[in-house]
N, C-alpha and C positions, 0 to 999 in steps of 0.2 A: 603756841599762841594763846593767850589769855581767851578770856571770855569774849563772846560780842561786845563791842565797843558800841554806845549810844552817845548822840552828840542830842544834846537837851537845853533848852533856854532856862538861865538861871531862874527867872522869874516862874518858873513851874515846878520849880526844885528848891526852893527856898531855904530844905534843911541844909543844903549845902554852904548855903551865905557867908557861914564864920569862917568854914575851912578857905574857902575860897577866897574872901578878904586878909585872911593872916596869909598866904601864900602872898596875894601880891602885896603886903604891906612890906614879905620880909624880902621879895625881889627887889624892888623899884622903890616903894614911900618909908619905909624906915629909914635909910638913907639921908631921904630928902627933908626929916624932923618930922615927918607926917606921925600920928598918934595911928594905934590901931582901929581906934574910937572912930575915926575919920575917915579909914579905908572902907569898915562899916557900913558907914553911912552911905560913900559913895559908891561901894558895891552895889547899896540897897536901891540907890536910885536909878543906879545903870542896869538894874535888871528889869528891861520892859519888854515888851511885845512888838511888833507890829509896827517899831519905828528904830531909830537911831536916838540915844544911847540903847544897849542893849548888851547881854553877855551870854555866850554858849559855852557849856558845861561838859566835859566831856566824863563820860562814867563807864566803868565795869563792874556790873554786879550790882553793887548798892553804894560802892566807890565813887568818890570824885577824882580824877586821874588827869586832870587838865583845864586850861579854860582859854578863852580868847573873848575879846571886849571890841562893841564895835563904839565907836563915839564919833561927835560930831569935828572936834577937833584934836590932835594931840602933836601939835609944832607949833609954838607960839612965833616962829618965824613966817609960816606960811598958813597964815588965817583963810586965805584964799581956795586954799583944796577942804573939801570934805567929800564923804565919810570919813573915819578912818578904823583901819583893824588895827587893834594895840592888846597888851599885855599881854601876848600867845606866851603860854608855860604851862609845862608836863612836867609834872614830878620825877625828878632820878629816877627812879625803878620802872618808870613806863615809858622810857625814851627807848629811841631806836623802834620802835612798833608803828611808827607813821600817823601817831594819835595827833602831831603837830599840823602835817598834810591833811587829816581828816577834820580841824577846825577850823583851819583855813579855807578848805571847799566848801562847809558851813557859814562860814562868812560871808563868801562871798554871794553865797546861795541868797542869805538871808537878807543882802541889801536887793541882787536883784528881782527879790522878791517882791522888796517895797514900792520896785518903777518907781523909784526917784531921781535916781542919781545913775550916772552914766559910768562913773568908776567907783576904785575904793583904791585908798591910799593906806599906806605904812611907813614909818622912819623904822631906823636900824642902823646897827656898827656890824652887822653879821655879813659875812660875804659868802656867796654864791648857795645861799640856801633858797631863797624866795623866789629867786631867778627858776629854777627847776620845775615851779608847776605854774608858769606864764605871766608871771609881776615884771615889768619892765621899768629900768631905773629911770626916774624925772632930773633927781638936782642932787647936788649933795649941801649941806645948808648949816650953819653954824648953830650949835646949840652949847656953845658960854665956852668961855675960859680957852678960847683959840680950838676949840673939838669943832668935829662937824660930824654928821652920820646921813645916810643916805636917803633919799624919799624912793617909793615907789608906787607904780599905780597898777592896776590890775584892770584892764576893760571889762564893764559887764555886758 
């Protein structure tokens, strides 16, 4: 087992910003013609405190090792749910160690911290992972070109 694992809000780790926007730029927005200039930026803004947007960090040692994002919305079909937990990624070499379940209970932690909201939502193409630590499926919901991927909600 590696070192102790820390889960840390981006916005107090700052040196992390670049590593942590080029990872999701080359998961999810490279793809989609996003600049990395632009992942940047929206990294920069989604690192806050104390509300939604916001991102947690997950670190060993002085390593960045993963992250997950919580935002206001991310299904333009279903504007009507918020919060949401989006972009959860662990690096190849720190999969399998449960760093994925340990930003997830961070997540969750850190909306019902905020007493605002009664759930948190997630979309996905991933089957029976989320299911495993209490996320219960809502819809499944079109997102382009005849694809659908799943929603689900997590009570807090």
């Amino acid at each position: 087992m590696p070192e102790e694992i820390k889960i840390l809000n981006l916005a107090d780790v700052q040196e992390y910003m670049e590593e942590v926007s080029r990872w999701l730029w080359l998961e999810w927005a490279k793809a989609d013609g996003y600049s990395l200039e632009e992942i940047v930026y929206r990294t920069r803004y989604a690192s806050q405190r104390d509300t939604v947007p916001q991102m947690l960090v997950a670190v060993i040692g002085d390593k960045p090792v993963g992250v997950v994002s919580l935002w206001l919305n991310d299904a333009k079909t279903r504007q009507d749910l918020s919060p949401w937990m989006a972009t959860l990624y662990v690096k190849d070499e720190y999969r399998n160690l449960h760093i994925g379940q340990r930003l997830q209970a961070a997540s969750i932690e850190a909306v019902r911290a905020l007493k605002r909201y009664p759930c948190l939502y997630l979309i996905t193409k991933l089957e029976n992972y989320y299911e495993k630590i209490g996320w219960k499926f809502v819809d499944r919901i079109p997102v382009g070109e005849g694809a659908t991927e799943k929603v689900y909600r997590y009570d807090l």
